[in-house]
C-alpha angles and dihedrals in degrees: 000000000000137000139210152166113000132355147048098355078224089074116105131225119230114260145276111100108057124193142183103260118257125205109310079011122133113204119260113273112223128156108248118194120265105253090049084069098134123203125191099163111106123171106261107193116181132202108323094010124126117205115247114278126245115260148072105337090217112052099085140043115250111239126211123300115250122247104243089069085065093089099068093051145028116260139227124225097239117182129319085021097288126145111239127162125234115218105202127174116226121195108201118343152227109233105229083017137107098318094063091042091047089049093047085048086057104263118136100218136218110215120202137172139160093243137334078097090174091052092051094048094045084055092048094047088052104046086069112241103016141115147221122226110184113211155109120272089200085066108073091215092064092059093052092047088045087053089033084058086055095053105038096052103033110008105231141049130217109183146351130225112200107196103149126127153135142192141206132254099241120099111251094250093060106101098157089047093062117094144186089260091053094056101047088057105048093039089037085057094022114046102001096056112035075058084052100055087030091055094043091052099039090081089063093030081069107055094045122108088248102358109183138166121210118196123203113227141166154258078232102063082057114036129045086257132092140115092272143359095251088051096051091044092051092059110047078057094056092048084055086052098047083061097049092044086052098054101037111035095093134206101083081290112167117228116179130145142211123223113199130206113202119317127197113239138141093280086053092051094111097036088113098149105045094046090061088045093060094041092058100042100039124096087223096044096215139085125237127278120211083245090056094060098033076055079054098058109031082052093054092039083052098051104080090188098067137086140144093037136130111206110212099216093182102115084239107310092136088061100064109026 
């Protein structure tokens, strides 16, 4: 995904091109076909450890992982001092980001994108054992296969980091420019489908020890700002859906949201102007860093007495603007 002009320096550009992340850097969004869905994701069970049975994935609570699959992953301290794994779902990614941070923490990730197919499966193969999963979350059929990946490798799934998204090429002031096409796109990535892969993982969500789902915002779904109408639309309406998901998803399930300023990454290299602008404006006269904002979610995911909430990571921007 890609970003440009102002706004939250989260927010993608519409493709072409398309490139390999960089550090703070999602992976391009484009719409394969549907026969170019790509899944890397196999069912790896170790000494001691059954395959997943056919059958429906959410009739039954996964139990804990056995000890003899430890080896292939770090490990979180779960209650009572024992060792379980997390199993998370990422869409798109931050190189440097959370993943990392999720899979130092002890989750085994699934990775997923719409293209850049060799960047998704070079950050799988690094975050240990994890696996990439290529697809559109617009298409239905991509969020079953991304919670489908989950279950059949590892049997479980522990949260869910929804973190797709595009925008339109049309300034945000351009209200005559935006057209139907414009908006089927942006709602159908944006909204539709983190419902989609929300609405495929709540089943085992539920049934996880702590199951959550964290959805990455925007300044722009708060504040009169953004890289195109659609896109700040879309995620004001994510931010709405963060709260009824919250409050309706049932089985004790976590839903909480980020909502990112402007962060300096590789697609924001050339933002001169509006990083001085921030950094003048801003109470904490600085931009964000990709670490800021990875510090934003791994603390949410991490308070267990929290949901419903959108975090604002601009280091006061809204304040003032």
């Amino acid at each position: 995904m890609r970003w440009r002009q102002a706004g939250p320096a989260h927010e993608p550009r519409p493709h072409p091109p398309l490139a390999a992340p960089g550090i703070g850097h999602r992976l391009p969004h484009a719409t394969p076909p549907s026969s170019s869905r790509r899944r890397a994701c196999r069912a790896r069970p170790g000494p001691g450890r059954r395959r997943p049975q056919a059958g429906p994935r959410t009739s039954t609570r996964p139990g804990p992982v056995p000890p003899a699959a430890a080896g292939t992953t770090d490990c979180a301290h779960g209650p009572h001092g024992q060792r379980r794994h997390r199993h998370r779902l990422e869409q798109r990614h931050r190189r440097g980001g959370r993943p990392p941070r999720l899979a130092a923490a002890g989750a085994r990730i699934v990775v997923n994108s719409a293209s850049s197919v060799e960047a998704g499966e070079r950050l799988a193969g690094e975050l240990g054992d994890a696996c990439y999963v290529q697809g559109d979350i617009s298409d239905p059929a991509t969020a079953q296969a991304l919670v489908a990946a989950a279950q059949d490798r590892w049997g479980r799934l522990d949260g869910l980091v929804n973190n797709a998204a595009v925008t339109a090429e049309v300034p945000l002031a351009d209200i005559d420019g935006v057209t139907a096409d414009h908006w089927n796109r942006v709602l159908g990535v944006n909204v539709v489908g983190t419902f989609l892969v929300s609405q495929a993982a709540l089943p085992l969500l539920r049934a996880a020890e702590d199951g959550w789902i964290l959805n990455v915002t925007s300044i722009a779904g708060i504040r009169q700002t953004g890289s195109s109408l659609p896109y700040a639309v879309s995620k004001a309406a994510v931010d709405h859906l963060t709260t009824i998901l919250a409050k309706h998803a049932g089985g004790g399930v976590r839903v909480n949201a980020v909502a990112p300023g402007l962060v300096a990454t590789p697609w924001t290299k050339t933002w001169d102007q509006q990083k001085a602008g921030v950094a003048a404006t801003a109470p904490l006269k600085r931009v964000a860093t990709p670490d800021d904002i990875a510090d934003a979610c791994m603390g949410l995911i991490g308070t267990r007495y929290a949901t419903g909430q959108t975090l604002l990571v601009d280091g006061g921007l809204g304040l003032v603007v």
